[in-house]
C-alpha positions as MATLAB code, in Angstrom:
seq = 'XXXXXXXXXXXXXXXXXXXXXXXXXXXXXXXXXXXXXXXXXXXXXXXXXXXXXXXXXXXXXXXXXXXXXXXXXXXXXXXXXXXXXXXXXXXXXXXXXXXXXXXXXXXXXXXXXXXXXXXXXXXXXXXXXXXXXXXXXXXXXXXXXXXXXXXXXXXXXXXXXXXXXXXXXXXXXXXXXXXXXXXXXXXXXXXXXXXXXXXXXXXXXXXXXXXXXXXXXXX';
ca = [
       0.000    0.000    0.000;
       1.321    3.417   -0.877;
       0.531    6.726    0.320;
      -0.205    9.621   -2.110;
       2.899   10.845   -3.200;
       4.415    7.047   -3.919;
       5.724    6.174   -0.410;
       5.031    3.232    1.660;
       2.241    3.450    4.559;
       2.164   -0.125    5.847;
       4.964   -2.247    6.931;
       5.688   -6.135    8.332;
       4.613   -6.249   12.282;
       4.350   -2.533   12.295;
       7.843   -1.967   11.201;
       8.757    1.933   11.954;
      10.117    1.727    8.072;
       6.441    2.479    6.799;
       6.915    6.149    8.687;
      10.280    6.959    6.284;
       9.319   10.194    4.039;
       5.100   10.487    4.908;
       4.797   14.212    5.240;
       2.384   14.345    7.508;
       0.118   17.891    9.139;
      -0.138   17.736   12.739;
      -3.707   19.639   13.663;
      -3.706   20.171   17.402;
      -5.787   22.826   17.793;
      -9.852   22.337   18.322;
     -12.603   24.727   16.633;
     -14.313   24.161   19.635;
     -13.110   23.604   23.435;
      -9.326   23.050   24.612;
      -6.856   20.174   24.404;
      -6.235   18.667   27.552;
      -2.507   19.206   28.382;
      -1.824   15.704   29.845;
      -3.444   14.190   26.477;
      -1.672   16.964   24.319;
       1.543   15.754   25.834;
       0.897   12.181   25.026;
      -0.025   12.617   21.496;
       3.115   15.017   20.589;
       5.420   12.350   21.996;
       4.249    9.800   19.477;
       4.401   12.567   16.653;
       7.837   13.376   18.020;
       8.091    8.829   17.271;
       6.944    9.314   14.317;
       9.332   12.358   13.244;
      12.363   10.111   14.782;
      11.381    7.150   12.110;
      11.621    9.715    9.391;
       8.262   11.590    8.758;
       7.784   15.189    7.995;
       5.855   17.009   10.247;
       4.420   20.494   10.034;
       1.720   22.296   12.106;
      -1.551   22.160   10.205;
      -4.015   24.833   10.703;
      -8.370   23.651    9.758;
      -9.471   26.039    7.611;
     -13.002   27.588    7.919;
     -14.442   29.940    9.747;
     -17.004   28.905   13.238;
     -17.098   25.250   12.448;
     -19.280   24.368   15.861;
     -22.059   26.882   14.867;
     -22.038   25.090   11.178;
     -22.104   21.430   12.107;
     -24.975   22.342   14.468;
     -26.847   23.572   11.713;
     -26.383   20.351    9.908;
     -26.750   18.422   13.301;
     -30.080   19.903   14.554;
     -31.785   20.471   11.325;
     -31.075   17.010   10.279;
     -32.900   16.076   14.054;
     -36.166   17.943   13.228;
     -36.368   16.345   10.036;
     -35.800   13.037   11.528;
     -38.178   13.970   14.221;
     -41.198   14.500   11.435;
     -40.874   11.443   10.739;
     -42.009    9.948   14.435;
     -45.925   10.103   14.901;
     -46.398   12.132   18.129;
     -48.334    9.292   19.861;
     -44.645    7.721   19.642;
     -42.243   10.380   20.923;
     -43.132    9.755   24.245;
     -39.935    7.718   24.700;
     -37.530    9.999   22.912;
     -34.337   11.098   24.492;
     -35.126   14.667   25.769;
     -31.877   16.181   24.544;
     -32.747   14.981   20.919;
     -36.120   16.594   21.014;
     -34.495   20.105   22.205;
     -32.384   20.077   19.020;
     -35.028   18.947   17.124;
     -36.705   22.099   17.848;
     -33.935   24.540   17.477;
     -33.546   22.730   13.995;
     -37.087   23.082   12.999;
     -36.991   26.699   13.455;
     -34.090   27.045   11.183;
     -35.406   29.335    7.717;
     -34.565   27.123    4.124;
     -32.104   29.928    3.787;
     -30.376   29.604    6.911;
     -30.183   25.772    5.497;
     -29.168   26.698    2.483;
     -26.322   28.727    3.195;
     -25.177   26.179    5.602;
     -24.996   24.250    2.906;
     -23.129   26.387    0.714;
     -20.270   26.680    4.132;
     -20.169   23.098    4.383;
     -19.389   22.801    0.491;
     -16.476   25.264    0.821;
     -15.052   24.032    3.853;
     -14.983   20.798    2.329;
     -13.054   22.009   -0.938;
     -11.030   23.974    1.591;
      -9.659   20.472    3.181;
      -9.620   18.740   -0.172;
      -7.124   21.524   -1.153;
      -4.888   20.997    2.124;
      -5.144   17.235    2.116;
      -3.324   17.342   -1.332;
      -0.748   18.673    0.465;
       0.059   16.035    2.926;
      -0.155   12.231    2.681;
      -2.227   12.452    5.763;
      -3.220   14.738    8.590;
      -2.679   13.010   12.317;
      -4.520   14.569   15.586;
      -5.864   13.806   18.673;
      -9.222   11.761   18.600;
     -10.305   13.501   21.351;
      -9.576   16.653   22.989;
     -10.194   15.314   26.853;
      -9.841   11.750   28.208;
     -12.295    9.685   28.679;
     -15.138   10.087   31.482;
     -17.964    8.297   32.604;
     -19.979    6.083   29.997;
     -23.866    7.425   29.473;
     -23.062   11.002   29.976;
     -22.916   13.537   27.432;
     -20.466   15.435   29.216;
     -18.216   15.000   32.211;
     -19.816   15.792   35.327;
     -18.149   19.578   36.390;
     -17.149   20.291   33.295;
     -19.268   23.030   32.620;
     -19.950   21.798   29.212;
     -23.491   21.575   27.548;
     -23.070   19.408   23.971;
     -20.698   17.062   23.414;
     -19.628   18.276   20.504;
     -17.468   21.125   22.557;
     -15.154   18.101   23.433;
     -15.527   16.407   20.211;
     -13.514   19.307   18.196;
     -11.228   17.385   16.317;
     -14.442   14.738   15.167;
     -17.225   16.615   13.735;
     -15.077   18.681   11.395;
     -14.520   15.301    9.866;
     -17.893   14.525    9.825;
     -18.520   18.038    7.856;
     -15.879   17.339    4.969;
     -16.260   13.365    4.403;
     -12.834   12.912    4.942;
     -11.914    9.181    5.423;
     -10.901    9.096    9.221;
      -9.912    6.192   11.699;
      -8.403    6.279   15.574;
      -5.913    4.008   16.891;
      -4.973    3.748   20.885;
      -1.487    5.319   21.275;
      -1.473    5.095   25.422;
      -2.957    5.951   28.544;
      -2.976    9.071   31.070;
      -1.899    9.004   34.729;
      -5.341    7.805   35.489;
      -5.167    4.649   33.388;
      -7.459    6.228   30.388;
      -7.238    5.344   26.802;
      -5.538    8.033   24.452;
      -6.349    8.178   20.617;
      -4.343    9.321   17.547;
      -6.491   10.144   14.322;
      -5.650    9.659   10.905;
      -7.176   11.411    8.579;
      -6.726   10.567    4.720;
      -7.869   12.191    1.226;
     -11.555   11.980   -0.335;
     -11.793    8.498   -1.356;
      -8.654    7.144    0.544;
     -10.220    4.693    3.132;
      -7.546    1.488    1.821;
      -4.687    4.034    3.007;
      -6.253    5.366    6.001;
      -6.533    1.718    7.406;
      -3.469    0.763    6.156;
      -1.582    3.648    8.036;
      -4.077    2.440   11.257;
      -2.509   -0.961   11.217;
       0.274    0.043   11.280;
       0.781    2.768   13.690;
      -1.415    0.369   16.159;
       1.269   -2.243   15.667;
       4.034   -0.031   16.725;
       2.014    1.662   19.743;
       1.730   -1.698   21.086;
];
């Protein structure tokens, strides 16, 4: 498997070999919340790995403008027209959170939508553009550790959505980017850590390929 400009992405066991010549962007920085320094420093030292088997590495900036405020267009509009599709005598059950969005969706004008729309389109040439600059684009998978399962936030946070701790996700979801996370170690606490790949349109083989093998050498 090759990467986009010719070199080699996978290698036997995990070999670092596979590393020698990627030019790789290194996006650390969130649209949305702050990257948790103990999880920051985890992530740069396997970059820094990564750099010592031979890869380029260069700071790489997401382009676009409020990214939250547009995926939340997408998200909650998307929820109201989901939501028309459940009978009322049926929506007893529903997840209250999901109905709230729902609502701020449905009260979104076609033009709001529209131009939404139109963001989403550019943003998504925008990374095109910069992805044709780099044989992939590594970051965190998340910007905080983990926390407690069945909660949309951690408690004391001080956050509302999730998606103000998911900054380096829903961007991805936005463009269509192929995108995968590998483990790449643990905080103090004992918490899984994540490294994301993320590949050109239409590159899922390399994506995965790159995944196997940075999981193999994390190991």
């Amino acid at each position: 498997m090759t990467g986009t400009r010719g070199r080699a992405v996978s290698g036997a066991g995990g070999c670092p070999a596979f590393a020698q010549g990627l030019k790789i962007g290194y996006w650390r920085i969130p649209p949305s919340g702050a990257l948790d320094a103990e999880l920051g420093a985890i992530i740069d030292a396997r970059i820094a790995e990564l750099a010592g088997q031979g890869a380029e590495i260069s700071p790489f900036t997401l382009p676009g403008g409020d990214l939250l405020d547009l995926f939340h267009d997408h998200w909650f509009s998307g929820a109201a027209t989901r939501l028309a599709g459940v009978p009322e005598a049926k929506r007893a059950g529903i997840d209250p959170g999901f109905l709230e969005i729902a609502a701020q969706g449905a009260r979104m004008s076609a033009v709001q939508l529209v131009r939404a729309q139109v963001r989403r389109a550019d943003f998504g040439a925008a990374m095109d553009a910069a992805l044709a600059e780099y044989d992939f684009i590594l970051s965190p998978g998340t910007a905080i550790p983990a926390f407690e399962a069945g909660a949309e936030v951690p408690s004391g946070a001080g956050l509302t959505r999730w998606t103000e701790w998911a900054g380096f996700s829903y961007p991805v979801n936005l463009t269509q980017q192929p995108a995968a996370v590998v483990p790449c170690g643990k905080t103090k606490a004992g918490l899984p850590v994540a490294l994301q790949i993320i590949g050109g349109r239409g590159e899922d083989g390399k994506v995965m390929a790159l995944a196997a093998s940075l999981e193999a050498l994390f190991a």
